[in-house]
FILOPA-760614 format. One record per residue: x, y, z of N, C-alpha, C in turn. Coordinates in steps of 0.1 Angstrom, whole numbers, padded with zeros to 4 digits, always signed. Layout:
<nodes>
XYZXYZXYZ ...
</nodes>
This chain:
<nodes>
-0214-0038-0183-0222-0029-0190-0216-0015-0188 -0214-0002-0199-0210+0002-0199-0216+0016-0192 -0216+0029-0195-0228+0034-0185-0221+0052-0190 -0232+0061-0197-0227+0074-0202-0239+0082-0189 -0239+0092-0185-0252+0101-0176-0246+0112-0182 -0261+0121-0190-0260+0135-0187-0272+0142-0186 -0269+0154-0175-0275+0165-0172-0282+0172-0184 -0291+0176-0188-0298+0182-0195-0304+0198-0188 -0303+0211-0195-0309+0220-0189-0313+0228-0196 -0319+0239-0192-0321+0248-0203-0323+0261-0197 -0330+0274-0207-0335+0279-0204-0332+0291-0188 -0320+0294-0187-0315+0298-0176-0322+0314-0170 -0318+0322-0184-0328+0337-0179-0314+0340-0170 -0302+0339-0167-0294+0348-0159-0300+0363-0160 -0303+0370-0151-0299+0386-0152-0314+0391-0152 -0326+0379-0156-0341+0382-0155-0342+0387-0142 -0337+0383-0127-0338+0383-0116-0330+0381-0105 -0328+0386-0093-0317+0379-0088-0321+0365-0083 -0339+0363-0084-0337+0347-0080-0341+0338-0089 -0333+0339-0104-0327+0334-0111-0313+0329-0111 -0306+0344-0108-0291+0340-0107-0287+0328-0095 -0297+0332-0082-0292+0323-0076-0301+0309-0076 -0310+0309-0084-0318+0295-0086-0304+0284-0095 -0295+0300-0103-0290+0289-0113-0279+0284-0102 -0274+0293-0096-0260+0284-0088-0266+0278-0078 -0276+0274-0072-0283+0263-0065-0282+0251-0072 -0291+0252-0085-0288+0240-0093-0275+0238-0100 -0265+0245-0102-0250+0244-0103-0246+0233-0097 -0248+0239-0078-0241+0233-0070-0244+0217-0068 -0259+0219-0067-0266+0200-0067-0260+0193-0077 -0262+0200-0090-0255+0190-0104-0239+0185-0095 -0233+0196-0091-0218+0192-0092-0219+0182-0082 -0225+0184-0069-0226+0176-0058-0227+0163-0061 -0238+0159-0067-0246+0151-0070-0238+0140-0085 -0237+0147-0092-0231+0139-0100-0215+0142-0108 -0206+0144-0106-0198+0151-0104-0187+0143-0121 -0181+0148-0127-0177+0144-0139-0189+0142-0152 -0200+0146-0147-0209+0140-0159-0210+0154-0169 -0216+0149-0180-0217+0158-0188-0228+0168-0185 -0227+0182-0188-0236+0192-0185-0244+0198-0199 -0252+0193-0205-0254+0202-0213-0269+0213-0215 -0263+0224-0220-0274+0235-0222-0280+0237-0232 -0294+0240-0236-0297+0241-0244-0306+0256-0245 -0296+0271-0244-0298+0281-0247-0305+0290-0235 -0305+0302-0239-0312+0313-0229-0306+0315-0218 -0295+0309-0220-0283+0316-0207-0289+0325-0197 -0287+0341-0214-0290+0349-0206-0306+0356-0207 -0309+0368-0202-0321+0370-0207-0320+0383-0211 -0315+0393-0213-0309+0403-0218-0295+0403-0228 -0291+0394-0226-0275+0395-0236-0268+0404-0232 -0270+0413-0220-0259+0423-0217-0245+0421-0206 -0239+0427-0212-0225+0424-0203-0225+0421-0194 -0231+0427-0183-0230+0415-0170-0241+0410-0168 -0253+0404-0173-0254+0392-0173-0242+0379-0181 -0235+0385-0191-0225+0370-0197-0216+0369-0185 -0209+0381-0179-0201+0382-0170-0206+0369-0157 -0216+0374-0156-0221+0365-0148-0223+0350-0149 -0229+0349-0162-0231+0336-0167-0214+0326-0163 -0207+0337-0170-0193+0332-0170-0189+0325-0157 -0190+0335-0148-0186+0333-0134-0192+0318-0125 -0203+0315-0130-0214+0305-0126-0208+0290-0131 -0209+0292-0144-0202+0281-0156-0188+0276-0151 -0178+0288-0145-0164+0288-0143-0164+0276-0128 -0173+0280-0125-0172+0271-0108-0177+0259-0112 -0190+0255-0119-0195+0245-0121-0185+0235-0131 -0174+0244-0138-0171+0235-0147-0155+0230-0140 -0152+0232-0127-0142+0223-0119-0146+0213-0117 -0157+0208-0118-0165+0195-0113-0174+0188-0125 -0176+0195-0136-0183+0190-0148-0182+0200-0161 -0176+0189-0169-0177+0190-0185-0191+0202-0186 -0192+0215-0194-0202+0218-0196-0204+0220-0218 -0210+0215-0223-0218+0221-0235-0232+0230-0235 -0225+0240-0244-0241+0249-0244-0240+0255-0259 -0251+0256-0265-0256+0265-0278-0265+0275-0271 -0260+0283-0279-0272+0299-0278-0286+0296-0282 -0297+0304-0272-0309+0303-0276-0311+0320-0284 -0321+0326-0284-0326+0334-0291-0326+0349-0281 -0325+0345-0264-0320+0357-0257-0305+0360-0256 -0299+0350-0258-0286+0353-0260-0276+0361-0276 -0285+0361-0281-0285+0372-0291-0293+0374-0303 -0298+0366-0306-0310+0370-0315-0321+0378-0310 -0332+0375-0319-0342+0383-0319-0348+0379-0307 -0354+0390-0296-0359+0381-0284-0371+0385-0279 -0378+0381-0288-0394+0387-0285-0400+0399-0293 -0405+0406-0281-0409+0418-0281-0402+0433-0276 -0390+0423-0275-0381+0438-0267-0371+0435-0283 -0364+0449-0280-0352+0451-0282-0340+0444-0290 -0338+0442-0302-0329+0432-0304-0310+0441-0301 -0299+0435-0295-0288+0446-0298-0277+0432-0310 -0276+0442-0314-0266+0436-0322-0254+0435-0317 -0253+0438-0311-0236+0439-0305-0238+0420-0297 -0249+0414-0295-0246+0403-0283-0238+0390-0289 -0241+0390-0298-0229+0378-0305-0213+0375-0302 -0210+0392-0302-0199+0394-0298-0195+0393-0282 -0208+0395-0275-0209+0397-0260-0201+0379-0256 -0212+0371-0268-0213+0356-0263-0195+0355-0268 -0186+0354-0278-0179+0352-0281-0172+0354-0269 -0170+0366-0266-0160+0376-0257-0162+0370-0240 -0170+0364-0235-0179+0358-0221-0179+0341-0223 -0181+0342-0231-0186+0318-0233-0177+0313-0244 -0175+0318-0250-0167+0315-0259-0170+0309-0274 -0172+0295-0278-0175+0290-0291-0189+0283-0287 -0195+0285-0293-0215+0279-0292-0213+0270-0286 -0202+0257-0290-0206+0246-0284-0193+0249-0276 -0189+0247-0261-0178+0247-0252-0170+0258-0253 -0163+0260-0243-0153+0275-0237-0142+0271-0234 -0132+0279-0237-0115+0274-0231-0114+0277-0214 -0110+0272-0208-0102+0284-0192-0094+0277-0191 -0085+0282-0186-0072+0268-0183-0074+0267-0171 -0082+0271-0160-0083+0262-0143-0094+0252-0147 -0098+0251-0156-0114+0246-0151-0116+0233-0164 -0127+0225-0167-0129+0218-0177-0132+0220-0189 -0134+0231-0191-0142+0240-0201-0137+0231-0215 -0145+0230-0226-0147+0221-0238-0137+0232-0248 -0132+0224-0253-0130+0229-0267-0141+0221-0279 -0143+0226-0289-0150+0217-0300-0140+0214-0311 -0142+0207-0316-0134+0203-0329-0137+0211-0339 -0127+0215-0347-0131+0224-0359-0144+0222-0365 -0152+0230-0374-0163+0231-0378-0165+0226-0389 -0175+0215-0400-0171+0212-0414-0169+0225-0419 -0158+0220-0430-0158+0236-0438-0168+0245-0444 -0170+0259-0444-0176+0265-0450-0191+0269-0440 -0192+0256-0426-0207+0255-0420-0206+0260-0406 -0210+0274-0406-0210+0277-0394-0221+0272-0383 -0223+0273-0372-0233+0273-0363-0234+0259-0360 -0217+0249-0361-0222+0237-0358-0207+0235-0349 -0211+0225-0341-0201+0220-0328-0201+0207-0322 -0188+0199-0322-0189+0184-0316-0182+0182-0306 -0186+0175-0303-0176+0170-0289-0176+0152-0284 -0166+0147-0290-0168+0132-0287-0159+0127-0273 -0170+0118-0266-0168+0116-0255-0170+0099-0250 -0160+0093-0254-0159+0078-0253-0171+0073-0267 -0181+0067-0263-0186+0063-0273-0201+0071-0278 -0201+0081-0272-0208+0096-0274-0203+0108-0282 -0213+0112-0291-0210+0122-0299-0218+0134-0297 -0212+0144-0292-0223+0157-0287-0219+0165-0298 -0232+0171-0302-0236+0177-0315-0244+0189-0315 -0238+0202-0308-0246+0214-0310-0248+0224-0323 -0258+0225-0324-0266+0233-0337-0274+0249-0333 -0265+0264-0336-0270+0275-0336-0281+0276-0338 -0292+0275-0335-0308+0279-0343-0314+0292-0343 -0303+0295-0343-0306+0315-0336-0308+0320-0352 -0317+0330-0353-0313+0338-0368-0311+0353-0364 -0303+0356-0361-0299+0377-0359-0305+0383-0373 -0308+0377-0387-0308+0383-0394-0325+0386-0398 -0330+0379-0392-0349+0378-0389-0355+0391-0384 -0360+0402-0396-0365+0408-0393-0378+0416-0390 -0381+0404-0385-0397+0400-0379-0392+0399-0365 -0393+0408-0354-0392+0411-0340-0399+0400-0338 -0393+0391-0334-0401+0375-0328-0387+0364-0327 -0397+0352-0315-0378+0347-0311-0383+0333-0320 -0380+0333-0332-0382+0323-0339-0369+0318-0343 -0367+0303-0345-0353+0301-0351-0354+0299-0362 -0341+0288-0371-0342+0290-0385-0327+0284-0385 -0325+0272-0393-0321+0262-0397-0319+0262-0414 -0306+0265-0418-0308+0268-0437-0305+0252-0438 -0305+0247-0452-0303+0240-0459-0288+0234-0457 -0274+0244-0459-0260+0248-0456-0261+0236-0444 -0266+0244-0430-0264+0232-0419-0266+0223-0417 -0277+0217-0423-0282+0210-0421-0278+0196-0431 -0269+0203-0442-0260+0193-0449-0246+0196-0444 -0240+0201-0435-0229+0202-0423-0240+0190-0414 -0247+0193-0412-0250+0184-0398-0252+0168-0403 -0256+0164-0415-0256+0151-0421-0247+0144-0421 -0238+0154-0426-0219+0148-0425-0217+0142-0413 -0216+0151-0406-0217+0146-0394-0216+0136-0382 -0235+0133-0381-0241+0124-0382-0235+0108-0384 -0234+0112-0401-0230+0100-0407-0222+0095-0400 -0208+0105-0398-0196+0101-0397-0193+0096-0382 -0202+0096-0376-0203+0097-0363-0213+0080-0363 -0216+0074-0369-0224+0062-0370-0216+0053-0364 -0224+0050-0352-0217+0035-0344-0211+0043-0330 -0215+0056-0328-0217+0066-0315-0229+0067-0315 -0233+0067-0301-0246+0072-0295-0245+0086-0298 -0253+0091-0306-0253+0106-0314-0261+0117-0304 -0258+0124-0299-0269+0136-0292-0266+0148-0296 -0278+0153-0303-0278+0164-0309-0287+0177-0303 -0282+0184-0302-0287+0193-0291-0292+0212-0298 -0302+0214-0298-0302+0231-0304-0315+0237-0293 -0316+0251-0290-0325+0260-0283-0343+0257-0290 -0341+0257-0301-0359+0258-0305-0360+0248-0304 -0376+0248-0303-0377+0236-0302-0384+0231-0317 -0383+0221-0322-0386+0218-0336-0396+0214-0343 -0405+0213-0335-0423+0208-0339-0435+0213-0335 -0428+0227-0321-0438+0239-0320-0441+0248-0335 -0454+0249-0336-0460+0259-0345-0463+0278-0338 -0461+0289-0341-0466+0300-0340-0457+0308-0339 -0460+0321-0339-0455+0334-0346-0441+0334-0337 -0443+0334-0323-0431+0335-0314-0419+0323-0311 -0425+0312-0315-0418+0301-0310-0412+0294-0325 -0421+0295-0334-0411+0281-0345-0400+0285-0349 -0397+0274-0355-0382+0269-0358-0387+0269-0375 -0382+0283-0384-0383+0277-0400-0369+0268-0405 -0373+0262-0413-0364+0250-0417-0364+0237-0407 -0376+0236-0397-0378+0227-0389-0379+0210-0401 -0384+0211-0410-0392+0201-0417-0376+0190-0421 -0367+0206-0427-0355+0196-0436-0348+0190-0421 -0350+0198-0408-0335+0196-0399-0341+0185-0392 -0358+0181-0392-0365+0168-0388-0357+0154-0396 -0355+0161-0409-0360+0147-0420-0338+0147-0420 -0330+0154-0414-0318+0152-0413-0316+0145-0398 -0317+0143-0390-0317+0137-0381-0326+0125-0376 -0336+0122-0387-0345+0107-0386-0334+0098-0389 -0336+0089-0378-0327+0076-0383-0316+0079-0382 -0311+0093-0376-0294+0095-0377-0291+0101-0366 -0300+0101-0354-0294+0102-0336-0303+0095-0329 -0297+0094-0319-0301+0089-0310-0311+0097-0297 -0308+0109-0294-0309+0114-0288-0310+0132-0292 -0325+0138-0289-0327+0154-0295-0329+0160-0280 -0325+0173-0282-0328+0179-0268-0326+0196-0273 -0336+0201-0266-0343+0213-0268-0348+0221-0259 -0352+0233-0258-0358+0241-0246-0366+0252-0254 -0364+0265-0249-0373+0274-0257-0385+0279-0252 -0390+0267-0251-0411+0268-0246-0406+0268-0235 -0400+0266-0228-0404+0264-0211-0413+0256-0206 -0416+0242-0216-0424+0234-0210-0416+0223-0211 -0417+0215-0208-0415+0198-0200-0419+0189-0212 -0413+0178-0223-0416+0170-0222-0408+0166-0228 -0409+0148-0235-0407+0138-0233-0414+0132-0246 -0406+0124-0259-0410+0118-0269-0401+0110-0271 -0410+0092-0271-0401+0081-0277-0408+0079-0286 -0393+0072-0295-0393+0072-0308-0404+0075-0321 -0402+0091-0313-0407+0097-0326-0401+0104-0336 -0406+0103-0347-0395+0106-0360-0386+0100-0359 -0383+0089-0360-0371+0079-0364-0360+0080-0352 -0364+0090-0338-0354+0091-0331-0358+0085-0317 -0349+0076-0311-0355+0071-0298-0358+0082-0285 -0353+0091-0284-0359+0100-0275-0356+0113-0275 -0362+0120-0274-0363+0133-0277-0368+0138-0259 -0361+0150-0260-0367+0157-0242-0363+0173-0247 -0372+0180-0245-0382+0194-0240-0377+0200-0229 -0366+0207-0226-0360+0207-0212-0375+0221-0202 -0380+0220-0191-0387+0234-0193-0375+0240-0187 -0380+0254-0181-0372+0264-0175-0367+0260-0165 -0352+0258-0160-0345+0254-0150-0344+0266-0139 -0348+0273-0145-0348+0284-0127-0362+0285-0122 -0375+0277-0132-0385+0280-0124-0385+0269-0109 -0393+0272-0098-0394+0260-0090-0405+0251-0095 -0405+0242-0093-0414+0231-0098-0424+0229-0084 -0420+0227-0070-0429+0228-0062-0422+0231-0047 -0425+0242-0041-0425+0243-0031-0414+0256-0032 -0400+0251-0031-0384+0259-0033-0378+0249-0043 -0384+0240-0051-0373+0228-0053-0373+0233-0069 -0358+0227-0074-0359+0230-0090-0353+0215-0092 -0352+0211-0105-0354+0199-0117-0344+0199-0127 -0335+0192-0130-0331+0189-0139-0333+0174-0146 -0328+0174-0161-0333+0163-0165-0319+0153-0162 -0320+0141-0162-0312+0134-0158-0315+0118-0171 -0304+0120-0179-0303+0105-0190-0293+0099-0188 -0293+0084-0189-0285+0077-0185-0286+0069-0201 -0280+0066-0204-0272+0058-0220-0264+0048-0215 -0270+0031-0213-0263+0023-0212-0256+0016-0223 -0250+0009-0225-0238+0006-0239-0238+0018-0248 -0236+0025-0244-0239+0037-0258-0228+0034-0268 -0230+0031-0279-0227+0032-0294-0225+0013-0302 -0235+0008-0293-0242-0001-0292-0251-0009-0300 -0254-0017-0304-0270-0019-0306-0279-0026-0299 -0273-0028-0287-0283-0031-0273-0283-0020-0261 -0278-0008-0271-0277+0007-0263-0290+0007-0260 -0291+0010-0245-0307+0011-0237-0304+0030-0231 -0317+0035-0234-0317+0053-0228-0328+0051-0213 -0325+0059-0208-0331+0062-0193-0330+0073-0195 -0343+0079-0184-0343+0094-0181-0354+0097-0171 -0351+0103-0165-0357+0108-0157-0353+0124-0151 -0367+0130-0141-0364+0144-0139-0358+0144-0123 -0349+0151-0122-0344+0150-0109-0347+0161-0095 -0349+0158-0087-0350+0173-0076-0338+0178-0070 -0331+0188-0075-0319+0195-0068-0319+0204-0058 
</nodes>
């Protein structure tokens, strides 16, 4: 039996605190310790300001972690979009470019850093990365152009027939698709518009959804046509005592049809 594990995280806040920064390279180090080659993936809010050195930083964190693990990440909505009630800068897109590199994976030549495969034509905000019989699939949900001061995302029509292609073409891979909003929260600060088409593009056509955003925790099988879905919450909060959590999925035969998912939360 064959056997895929990855890390799930989210929600990082670099630069909110300094015991953020070092909550994140705590949980860096356990990931690398602990499971060492597996896949890392993020799902937004790197930073919590978008400013230079917090990416600097981010960079620096990512650069160690990724001698010992593959990392994927998409931007959430503090990494350059609208972010709340503060301040939006326009300049952070370029911050993310210039610090992390392409939404989904980063070049360095010491380290494992991802390249992605070209983008369908014409569809920006989308990113793959195939990995034996896994297909990693990151999706932008950011909108910079939203000018309603609130960290909502937004998903056009364009991607979401980029992301179908996809999908499709990716049938007979254990598909994991990965974006910052989360997609079935309602209200002024949190939804995702175009949640309804990017639901009804991914029923029946992954395997696997993963999200963050809320900062809460959870956990949905097969709903909407997808066998499991996970909620990452905030990985620099402590969950109890000094201890922090990551999510941990295991994908047996993956690209299968006696492909079995596991998951569980882990203490690092």
């Amino acid at each position: 039996m064959s056997r895929q594990v990855i890390i799930h995280l989210s929600d990082l806040h670099v630069g909110q605190g300094q015991k953020e920064t070092v909550r994140v390279q705590r949980l860096f180090e356990g990931v690398s310790k602990r499971h060492p080659g597996v896949p890392v993936l993020i799902t937004g809010d790197i930073t919590d300001n978008a400013s230079e050195v917090e990416f600097a930083e981010a960079k620096h964190l990512f650069t160690d972690l990724a001698r010992t693990n593959p990392i994927l990440a998409v931007p959430g909505n503090h990494d350059y979009a609208w972010k709340g009630n503060l301040m939006f800068d326009p300049d952070s897109w370029s911050k993310w470019l210039e610090y992390l590199g392409s939404p989904l994976g980063w070049e360095e030549q010491s380290g494992k850093w991802l390249e992605r495969d070209s983008e369908p034509a014409g569809v920006d905000g989308l990113g793959i990365w195939r990995h034996n019989d896994c297909a990693f699939i990151g999706i932008d949900s950011g909108d910079p152009d939203d000018k309603v001061i609130s960290a909502r995302g937004y998903v056009s029509d364009t991607l979401c027939r980029g992301l179908k292609g996809l999908l499709k073409a990716n049938a007979g891979k254990t598909r994991i698709v990965m974006l910052h909003h989360h997609p079935f929260t309602e209200g002024f600060f949190w939804a995702l518009k175009g949640a309804d088409r990017f639901l009804s593009t991914v029923k029946n056509n992954c395997e696997i959804l993963l999200f963050g955003h809320d900062h809460n925790y959870g956990i949905w099988y097969e709903r909407g046509g997808i066998p499991l879905m996970v909620a990452s919450h905030k990985c620099t909060s402590r969950v109890s005592g000094d201890c922090l959590m990551c999510t941990v999925i295991e994908i047996h035969d993956p690209g299968t049809e006696k492909s079995l998912i596991s998951h569980r939360l882990e203490v690092v």
